[in-house]
C-alpha positions in Angstrom: -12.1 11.1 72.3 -11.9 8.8 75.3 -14.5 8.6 77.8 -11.6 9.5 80.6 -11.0 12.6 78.2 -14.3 13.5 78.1 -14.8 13.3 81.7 -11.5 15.9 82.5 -12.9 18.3 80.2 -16.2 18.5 81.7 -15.1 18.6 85.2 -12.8 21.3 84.2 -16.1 23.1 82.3 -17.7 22.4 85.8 -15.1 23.7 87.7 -15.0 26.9 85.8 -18.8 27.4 85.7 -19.2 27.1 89.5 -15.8 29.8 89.8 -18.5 32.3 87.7 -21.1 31.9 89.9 -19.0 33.1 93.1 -18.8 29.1 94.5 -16.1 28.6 97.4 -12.6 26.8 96.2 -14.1 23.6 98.1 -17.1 24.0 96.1 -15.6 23.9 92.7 -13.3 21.4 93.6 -16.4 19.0 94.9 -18.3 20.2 92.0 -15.1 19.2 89.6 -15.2 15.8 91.0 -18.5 14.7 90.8 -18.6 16.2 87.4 -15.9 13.9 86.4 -17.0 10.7 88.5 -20.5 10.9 86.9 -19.5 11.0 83.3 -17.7 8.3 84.1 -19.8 6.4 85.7 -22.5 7.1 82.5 -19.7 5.7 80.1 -19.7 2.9 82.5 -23.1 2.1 81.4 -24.8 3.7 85.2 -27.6 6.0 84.4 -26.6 7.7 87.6 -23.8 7.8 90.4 -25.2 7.6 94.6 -23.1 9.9 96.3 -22.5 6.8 99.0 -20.1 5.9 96.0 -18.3 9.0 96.6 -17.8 9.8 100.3 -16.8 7.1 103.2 -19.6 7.4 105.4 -23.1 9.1 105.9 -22.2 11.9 107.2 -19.5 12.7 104.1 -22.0 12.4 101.7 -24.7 14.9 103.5 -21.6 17.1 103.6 -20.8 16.5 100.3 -24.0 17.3 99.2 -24.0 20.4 100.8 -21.2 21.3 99.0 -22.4 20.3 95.4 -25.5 22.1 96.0 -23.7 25.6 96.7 -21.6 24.8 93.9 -24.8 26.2 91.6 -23.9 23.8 89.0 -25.3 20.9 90.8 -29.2 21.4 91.4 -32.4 19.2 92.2 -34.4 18.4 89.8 -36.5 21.2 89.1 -33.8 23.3 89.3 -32.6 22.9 85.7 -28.9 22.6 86.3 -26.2 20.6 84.1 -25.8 17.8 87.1 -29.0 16.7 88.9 -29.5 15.7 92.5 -32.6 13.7 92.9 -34.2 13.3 96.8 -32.2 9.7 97.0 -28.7 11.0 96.7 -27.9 10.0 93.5 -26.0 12.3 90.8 -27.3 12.6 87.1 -26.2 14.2 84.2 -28.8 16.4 83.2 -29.8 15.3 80.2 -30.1 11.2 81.9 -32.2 12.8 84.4 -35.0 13.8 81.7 -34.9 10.7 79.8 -35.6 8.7 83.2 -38.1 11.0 83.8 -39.7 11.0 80.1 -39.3 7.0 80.0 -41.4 7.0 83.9 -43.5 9.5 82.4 -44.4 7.4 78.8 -44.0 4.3 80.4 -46.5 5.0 83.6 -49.1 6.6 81.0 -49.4 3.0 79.2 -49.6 1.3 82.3 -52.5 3.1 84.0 -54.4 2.9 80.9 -56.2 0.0 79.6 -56.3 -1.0 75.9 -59.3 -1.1 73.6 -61.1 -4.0 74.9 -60.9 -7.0 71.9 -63.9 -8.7 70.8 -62.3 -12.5 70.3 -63.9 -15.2 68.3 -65.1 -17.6 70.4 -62.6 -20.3 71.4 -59.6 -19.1 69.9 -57.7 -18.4 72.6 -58.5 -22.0 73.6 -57.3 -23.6 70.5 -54.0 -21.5 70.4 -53.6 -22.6 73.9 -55.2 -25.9 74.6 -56.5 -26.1 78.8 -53.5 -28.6 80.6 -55.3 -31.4 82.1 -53.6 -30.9 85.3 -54.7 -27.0 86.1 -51.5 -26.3 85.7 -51.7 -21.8 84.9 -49.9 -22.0 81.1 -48.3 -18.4 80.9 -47.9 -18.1 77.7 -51.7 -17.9 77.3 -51.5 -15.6 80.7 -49.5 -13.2 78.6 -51.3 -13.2 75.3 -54.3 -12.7 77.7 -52.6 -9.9 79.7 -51.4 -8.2 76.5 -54.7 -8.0 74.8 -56.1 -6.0 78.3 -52.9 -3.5 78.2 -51.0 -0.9 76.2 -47.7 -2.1 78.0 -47.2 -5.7 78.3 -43.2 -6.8 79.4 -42.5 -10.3 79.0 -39.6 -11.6 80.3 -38.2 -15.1 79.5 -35.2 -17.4 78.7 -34.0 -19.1 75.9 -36.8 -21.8 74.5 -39.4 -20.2 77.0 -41.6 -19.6 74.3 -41.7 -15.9 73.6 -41.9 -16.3 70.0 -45.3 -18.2 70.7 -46.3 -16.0 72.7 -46.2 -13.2 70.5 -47.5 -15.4 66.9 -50.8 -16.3 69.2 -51.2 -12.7 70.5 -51.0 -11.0 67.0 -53.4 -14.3 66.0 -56.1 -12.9 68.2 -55.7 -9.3 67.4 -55.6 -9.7 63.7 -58.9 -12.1 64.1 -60.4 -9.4 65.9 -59.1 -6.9 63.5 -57.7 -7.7 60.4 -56.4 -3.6 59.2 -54.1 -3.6 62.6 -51.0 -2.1 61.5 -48.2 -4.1 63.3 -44.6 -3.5 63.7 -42.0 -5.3 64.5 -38.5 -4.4 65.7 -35.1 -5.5 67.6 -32.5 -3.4 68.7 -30.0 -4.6 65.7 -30.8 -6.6 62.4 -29.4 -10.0 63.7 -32.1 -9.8 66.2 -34.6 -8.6 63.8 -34.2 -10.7 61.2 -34.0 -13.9 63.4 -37.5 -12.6 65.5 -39.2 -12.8 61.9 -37.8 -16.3 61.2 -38.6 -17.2 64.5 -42.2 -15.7 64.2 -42.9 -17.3 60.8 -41.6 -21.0 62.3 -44.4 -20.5 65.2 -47.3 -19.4 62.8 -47.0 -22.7 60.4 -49.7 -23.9 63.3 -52.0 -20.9 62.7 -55.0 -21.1 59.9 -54.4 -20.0 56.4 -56.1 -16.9 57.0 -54.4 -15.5 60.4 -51.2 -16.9 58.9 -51.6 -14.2 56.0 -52.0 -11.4 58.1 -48.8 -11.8 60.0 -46.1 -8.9 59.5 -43.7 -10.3 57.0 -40.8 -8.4 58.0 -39.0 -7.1 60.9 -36.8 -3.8 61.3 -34.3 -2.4 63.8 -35.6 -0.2 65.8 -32.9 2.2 64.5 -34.6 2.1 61.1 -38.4 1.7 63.0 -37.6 5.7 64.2 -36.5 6.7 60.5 -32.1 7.9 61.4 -31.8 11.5 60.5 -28.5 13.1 59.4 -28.6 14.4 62.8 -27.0 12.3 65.8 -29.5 11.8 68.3 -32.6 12.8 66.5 -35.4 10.8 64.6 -38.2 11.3 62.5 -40.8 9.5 64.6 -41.3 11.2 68.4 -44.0 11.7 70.4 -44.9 15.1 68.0 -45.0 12.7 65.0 -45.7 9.3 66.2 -45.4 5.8 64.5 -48.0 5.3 62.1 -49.2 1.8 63.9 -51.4 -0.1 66.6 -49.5 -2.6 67.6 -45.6 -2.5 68.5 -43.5 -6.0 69.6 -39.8 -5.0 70.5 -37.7 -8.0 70.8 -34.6 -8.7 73.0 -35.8 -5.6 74.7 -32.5 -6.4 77.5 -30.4 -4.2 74.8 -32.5 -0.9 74.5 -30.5 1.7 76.7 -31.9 4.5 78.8 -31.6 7.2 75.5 -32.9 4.6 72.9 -35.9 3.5 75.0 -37.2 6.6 75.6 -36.9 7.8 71.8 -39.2 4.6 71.4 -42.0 4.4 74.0 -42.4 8.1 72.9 -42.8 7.5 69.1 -45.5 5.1 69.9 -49.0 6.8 69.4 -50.8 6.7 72.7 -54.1 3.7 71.4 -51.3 1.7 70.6 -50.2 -1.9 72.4 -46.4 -1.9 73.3 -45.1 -5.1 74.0 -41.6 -5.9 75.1 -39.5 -9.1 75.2 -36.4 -9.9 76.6 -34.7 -12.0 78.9 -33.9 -10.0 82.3 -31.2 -12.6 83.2 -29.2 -11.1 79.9 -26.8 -8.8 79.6 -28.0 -5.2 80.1 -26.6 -2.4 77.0 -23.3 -1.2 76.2 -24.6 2.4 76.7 -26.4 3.5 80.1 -29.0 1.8 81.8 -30.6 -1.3 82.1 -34.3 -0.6 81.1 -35.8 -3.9 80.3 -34.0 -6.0 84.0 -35.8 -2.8 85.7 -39.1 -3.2 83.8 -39.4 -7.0 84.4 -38.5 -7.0 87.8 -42.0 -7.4 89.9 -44.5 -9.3 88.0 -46.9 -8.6 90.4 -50.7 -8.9 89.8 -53.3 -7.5 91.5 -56.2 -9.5 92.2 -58.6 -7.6 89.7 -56.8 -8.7 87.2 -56.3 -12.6 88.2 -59.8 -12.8 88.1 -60.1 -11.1 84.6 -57.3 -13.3 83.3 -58.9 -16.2 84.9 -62.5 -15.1 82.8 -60.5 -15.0 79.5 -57.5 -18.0 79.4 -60.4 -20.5 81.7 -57.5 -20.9 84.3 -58.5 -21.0 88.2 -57.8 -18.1 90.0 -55.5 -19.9 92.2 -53.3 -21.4 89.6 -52.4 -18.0 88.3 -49.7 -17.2 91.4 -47.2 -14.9 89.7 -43.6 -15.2 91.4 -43.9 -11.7 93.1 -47.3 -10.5 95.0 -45.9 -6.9 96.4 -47.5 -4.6 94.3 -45.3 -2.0 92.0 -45.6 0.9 89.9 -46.0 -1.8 86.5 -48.2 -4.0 88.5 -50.4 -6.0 86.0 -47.8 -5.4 83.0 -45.5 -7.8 83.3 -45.3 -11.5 82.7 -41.9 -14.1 83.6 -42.2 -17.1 81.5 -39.9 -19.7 83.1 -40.6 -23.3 81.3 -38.4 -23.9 78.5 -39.4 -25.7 76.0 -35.6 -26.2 74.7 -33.6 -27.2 77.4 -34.8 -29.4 79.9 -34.3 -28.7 83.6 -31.8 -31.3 83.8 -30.2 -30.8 80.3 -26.2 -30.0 80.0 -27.1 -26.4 79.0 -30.4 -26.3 81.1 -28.8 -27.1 84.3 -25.6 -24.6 83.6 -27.7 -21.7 82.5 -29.2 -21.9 85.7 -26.6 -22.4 87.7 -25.2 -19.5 86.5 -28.6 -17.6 86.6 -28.7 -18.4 89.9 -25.3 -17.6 91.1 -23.7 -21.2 92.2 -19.9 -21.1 90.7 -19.6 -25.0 92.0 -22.7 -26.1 90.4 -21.8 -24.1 87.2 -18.4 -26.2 87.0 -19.9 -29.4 87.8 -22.3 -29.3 85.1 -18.6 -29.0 82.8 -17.5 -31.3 84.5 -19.8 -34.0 84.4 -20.3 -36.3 81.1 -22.7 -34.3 79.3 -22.9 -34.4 75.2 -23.9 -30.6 74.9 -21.1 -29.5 77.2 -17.4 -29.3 76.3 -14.7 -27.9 79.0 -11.5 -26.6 77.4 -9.0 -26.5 80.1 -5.5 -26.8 78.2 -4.7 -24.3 75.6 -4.0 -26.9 73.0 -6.6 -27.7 72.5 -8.1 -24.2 71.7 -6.7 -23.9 67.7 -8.7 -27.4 66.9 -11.6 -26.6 68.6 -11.9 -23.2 66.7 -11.0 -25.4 62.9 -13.1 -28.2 63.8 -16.2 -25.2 64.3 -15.8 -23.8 60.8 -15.4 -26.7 58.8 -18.9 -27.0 57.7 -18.6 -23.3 56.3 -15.5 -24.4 54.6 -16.9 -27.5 53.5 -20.0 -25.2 51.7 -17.5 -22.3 50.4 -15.9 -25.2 48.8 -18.8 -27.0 47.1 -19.7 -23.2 45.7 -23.2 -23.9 47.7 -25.6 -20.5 47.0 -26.1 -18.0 49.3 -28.9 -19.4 51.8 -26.5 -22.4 52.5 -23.7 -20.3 53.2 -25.4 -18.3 55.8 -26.7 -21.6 57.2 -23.2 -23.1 57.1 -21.9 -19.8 58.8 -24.4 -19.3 61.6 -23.9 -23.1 62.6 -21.0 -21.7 64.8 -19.4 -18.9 66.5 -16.7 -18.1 68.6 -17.7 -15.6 71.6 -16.0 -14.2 73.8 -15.8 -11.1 76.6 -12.5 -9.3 74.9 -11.8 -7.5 72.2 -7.8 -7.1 73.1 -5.3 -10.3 74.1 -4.8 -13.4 72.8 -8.5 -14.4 73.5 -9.6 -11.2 72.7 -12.1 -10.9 69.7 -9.7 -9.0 67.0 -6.5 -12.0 67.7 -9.6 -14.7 67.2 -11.0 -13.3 64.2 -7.2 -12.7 62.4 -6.2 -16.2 63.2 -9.1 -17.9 61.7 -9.0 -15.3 59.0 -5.5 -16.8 58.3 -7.0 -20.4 58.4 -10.1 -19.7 56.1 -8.1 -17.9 53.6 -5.4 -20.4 53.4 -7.6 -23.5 53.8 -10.4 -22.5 51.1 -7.3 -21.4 48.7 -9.6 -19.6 46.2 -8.1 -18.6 43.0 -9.1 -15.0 43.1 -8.2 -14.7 46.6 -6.7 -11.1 45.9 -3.8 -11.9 49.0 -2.6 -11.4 52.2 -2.5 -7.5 50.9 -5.6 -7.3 51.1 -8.3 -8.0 54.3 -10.8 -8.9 51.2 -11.2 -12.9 50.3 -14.0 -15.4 49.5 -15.8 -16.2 52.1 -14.7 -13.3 54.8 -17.6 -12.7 57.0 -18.0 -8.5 58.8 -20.5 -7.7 60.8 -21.5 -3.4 60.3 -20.3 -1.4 63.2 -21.6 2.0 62.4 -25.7 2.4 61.5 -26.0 3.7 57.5 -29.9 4.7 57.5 -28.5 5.7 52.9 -27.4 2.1 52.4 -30.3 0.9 54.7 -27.2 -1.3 56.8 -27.2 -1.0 60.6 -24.4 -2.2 63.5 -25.0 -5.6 64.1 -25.9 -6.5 60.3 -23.8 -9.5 59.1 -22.6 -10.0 55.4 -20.7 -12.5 53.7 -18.2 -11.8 50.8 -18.3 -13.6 47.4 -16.7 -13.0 44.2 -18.7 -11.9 41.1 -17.8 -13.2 37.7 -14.6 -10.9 37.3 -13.5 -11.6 40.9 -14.3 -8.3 42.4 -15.3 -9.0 46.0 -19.0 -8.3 46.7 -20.5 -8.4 50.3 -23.8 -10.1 50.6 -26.5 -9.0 53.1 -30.0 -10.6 54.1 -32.9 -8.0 52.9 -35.3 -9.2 55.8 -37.6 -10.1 53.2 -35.7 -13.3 51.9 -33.5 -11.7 49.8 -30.4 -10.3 49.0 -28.3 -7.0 49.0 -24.8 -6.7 47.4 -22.2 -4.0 48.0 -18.7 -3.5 46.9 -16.5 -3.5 50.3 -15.6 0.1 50.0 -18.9 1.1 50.0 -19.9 -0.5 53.3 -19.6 1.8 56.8 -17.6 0.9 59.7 -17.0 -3.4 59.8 -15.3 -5.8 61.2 -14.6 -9.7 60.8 -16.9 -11.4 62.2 -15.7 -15.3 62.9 -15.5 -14.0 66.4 -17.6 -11.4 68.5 -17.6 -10.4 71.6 -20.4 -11.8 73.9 -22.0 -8.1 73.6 -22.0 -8.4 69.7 -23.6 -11.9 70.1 -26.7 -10.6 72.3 -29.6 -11.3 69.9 -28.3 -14.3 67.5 -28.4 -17.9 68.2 -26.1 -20.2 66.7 -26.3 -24.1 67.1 -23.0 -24.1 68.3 -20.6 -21.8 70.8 -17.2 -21.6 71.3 -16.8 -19.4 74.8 -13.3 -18.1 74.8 -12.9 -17.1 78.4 -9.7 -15.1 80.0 -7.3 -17.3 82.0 -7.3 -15.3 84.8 -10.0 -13.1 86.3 -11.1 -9.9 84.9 -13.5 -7.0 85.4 -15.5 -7.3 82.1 -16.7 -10.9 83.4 -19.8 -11.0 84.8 -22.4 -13.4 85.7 -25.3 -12.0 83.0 -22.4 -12.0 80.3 -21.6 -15.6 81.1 -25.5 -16.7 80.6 -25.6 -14.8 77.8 -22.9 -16.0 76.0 -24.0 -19.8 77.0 -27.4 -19.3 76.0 -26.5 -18.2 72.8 -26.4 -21.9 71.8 -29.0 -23.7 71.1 -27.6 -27.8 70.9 -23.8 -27.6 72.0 -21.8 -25.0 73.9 -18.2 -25.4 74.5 -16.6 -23.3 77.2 -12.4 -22.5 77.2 -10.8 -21.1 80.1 -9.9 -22.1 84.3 -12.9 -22.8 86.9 -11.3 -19.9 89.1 -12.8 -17.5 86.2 -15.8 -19.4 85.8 -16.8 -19.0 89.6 -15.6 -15.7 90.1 -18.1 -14.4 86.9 -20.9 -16.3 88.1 -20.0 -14.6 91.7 -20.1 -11.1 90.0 -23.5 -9.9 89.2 -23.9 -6.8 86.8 -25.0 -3.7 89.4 -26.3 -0.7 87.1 -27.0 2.6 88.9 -30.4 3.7 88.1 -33.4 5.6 89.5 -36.3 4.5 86.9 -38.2 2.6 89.6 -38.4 5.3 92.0 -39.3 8.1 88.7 -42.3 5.6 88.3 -43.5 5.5 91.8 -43.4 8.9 91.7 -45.1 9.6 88.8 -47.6 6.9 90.3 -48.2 8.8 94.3 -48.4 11.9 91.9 -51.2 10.2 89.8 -53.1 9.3 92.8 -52.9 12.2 94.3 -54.2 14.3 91.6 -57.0 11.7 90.9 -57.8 11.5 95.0 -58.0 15.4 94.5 -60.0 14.7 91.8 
């Protein structure tokens, strides 16, 4: 069922429910059409609707209010009804309202509490992080020494910026400290997961022997972290049976929405360190809310807590100047890490990721336009069909040789072709046909089965539907191979440096996966992009789904479409309705009040 289907019937449940509880015919009809407007506006990815969105002035919406209120179906909070009006005018579904509230609520607890303090052996934080001979504050060992203080710690950065590092020297000097730590470590799909414990094992080749060994080895979804029950919706770790663990690192944290996020800071037993990393300049997630941008917004300090980090990383006090100073309700939780250690401030993909990041359209096309050998500008469509060949002929090249399954997936992740549509002729499904067409017929495998059949050597399809019995989750990619009669068999990674095979029918909902959309892509790095763009303007474009999709790549990108659509994404910042900041200042004046009564 549609989201505009779902939204009629439950203004017309609305509608009916306010008629049973004696509400005026201007009443219903008010109540009908916020009903519908907010469900909406949640499919939309907003956790909420401000009634300023739904009158023309003021006055309307007080009116308007009014109106909803005696509807009886709308309610404040307390009041318990299906649609919630909090004390800044903005509409909720019920059910969004209390997972804002128990996200504030799980969140705000962390945050106000200190961790177990860590007994360090002397110096290592020094060796992980050697002092910079010009005073300069290094925030990567700011955040590993932040983290070991706190059970929340949100550390926001871009590509290159060193996350990874972060994170290998932080679980160095908890597992020195204590070796029987029970870490986990998740993403939000198993292309993310599976590249954070690559990622992780890269940055701990620098660590000793011994810390080296006590690393996690593997990496889950955070799907598969919560244990997925027959039952939509529900896990079996929540905050009545918790993770069994002390420490929790959730990477590319940007793609947790509202309902996910909550289920998670829940599960987490209350001793234990949460850390989350992501990139708040990324795109926010398909479903409602945008948790993590929220979370990392103010990485205010106070100055208790310069000084301590000061004492532990041997940094002066007045080196450590975070970018914000107005204190917040996560004051002292989060970190911004903002030196990348891949792309130079002046690189091609440097200097267009922060153009774009910073909103300058001109700058953005004069990085395309200028000679730069990690930057290719596409302007004629011609030029489109060799672009996408020339980016799979190393795959080819491998299917051909017969090269074994870690080459393959090496091969294959070289490239990809992103872009923001699924429908069109640069849409996602036209993309992925074409160079389905082009594999098939240029690899010319003898048991190719034909064009009957989607199935031939070499196909990649990435899972669209999570399958906790076959342990595969949306987001996992597979490649297909023959087996020694023919029959097509689609290879997975098992996280662990292995292999899983399945016969196709077997797998759950899939796709082809030459080309994703940009939203699909959130979480994988490739060494190469192709950036199908629209050739005219559209809604979907945005300016976090352009630095997404450009970040993505970490030595080339090549970008395909008009400057008019380049300028008017990078003009056209994501806005996502949401009221989490203001359920954790509340939950903080509460706090303080109780503890001033105290």
């Amino acid at each position: 069922m549609s989201a505009h289907d779902l939204a009629e019937g439950f203004a017309a449940h609305c509608a009916r429910w306010a008629a049973d509880l004696g509400a005026s015919g201007v009443a219903q009809k008010a109540a009908s059409q916020a009903a519908r407007a907010v469900s909406l506006a949640t499919a939309a990815g907003h956790v909420c609707l401000p009634l300023d969105e739904l009158a023309d002035s003021a006055a309307e919406a007080e009116s308007l209010s009014a109106r909803l209120l005696e509807s009886g179906v709308v309610g404040p909070p307390e009041a318990r009804r299906p649609l919630v009006l909090d004390a800044q005018g903005r509409l909720y579904l019920g059910r969004y309202f209390g997972y804002e509230g128990r996200l504030a609520a799980a969140l705000g607890a962390r945050a106000a509490t200190p961790a177990q303090s860590v007994a360090l052996p002397t110096g290592l934080l020094d060796k992980l992080f050697p002092p910079r001979a010009d005073g300069r504050a290094d925030w990567q060992k700011l955040a590993v020494a932040l983290a070991l203080e706190n059970r929340l710690t949100v550390i926001s950065g871009g590509p290159g910026t060193g996350k990874t590092t972060t994170v290998a020297a932080l679980l160095a000097c908890l597992l020195a400290a204590e070796p029987e730590l029970a870490v986990a470590l998740a993403a939000p799909t198993g292309k993310a997961a599976a590249r954070m414990i690559e990622a992780l094992n890269a940055r701990a080749e620098k660590l000793p022997e011994a810390l080296r060994a006590r690393l996690p080895r593997e990496a889950s979804t955070v799907h598969r972290l919560l244990g997925v029950t027959p039952e939509p919706g529900r896990f079996r770790h929540h905050a009545g049976n918790p993770l069994p663990i002390d420490v929790l690192v959730v990477d590319e944290a940007s793609m947790l929405d509202l309902a996910l996020a909550t289920r998670l800071v829940e599960a987490v037993p209350p001793h234990a360190r949460l850390i989350l990393l992501g990139d708040k300049d990324q795109l926010a997630a398909v479903e409602a809310g945008a948790v993590f941008a929220e979370l990392s917004a103010n990485p205010a300090l106070s100055p208790a807590r310069v000084a301590r980090l000061a004492e532990l990383s041997g940094t002066p006090a007045a080196a450590i100047a975070p970018p914000c100073v107005a204190p917040g309700p996560l004051t002292d939780c989060v970190v911004w890490l903002t030196e990348s250690h891949r792309f130079a401030d002046d690189s091609g993909i440097g200097r267009l990721a922060g153009a774009i990041r910073a909103g300058d359209g001109a700058a953005a096309v004069a990085c395309l336009e200028a000679d730069e050998p990690a930057l290719v500008w596409l302007r004629e469509e011609a030029e489109i069909g060799p672009a996408l060949e020339a980016g799979y002929q190393p795959y080819l090249a491998a299917l051909r040789s017969g090269a074994g399954l870690p080459d393959l997936f090496a091969a294959f992740d070289a490239f990809r072709v992103l872009s923001p549509l699924r429908d069109g002729p640069r849409g996602v499904e036209a993309v992925n046909a074409r160079l389905a067409r082009w594999l098939r017929t240029a690899l010319a495998h003898p048991v190719d089965p034909g064009p009957r059949s989607p199935w031939f050597p070499g196909r990649p399809v990435m899972v669209l539907r999570n399958d906790p019995t076959l342990g595969l989750f949306n987001g996992d990619i597979g490649l297909t191979l023959p087996d020694d009669q023919g029959e097509p068999w689609v290879h997975f990674p098992d996280g662990a440096g292995g292999w899983r095979a399945f016969p196709p029918g077997r797998l759950p909902e899939h796709e082809t996966a030459l080309a994703l959309t940009v939203h699909k892509a959130q979480g994988s790095e490739f060494d190469t992009v192709l950036v199908l763009l629209p050739d005219a303007p559209v809604q979907v474009m945005s300016r976090e789904l352009l630095y997404t999709a450009v970040t993505r790549a970490r030595q080339h990108a090549t970008l395909a479409g008009p400057a008019a659509v380049i300028e008017a994404a990078v003009a056209t910042p994501t806005r996502r309705y949401s009221g989490l900041r203001d359920r954790l200042k509340e939950l903080a004046v509460t706090t303080e009040g109780h503890n001033a009564k105290g």
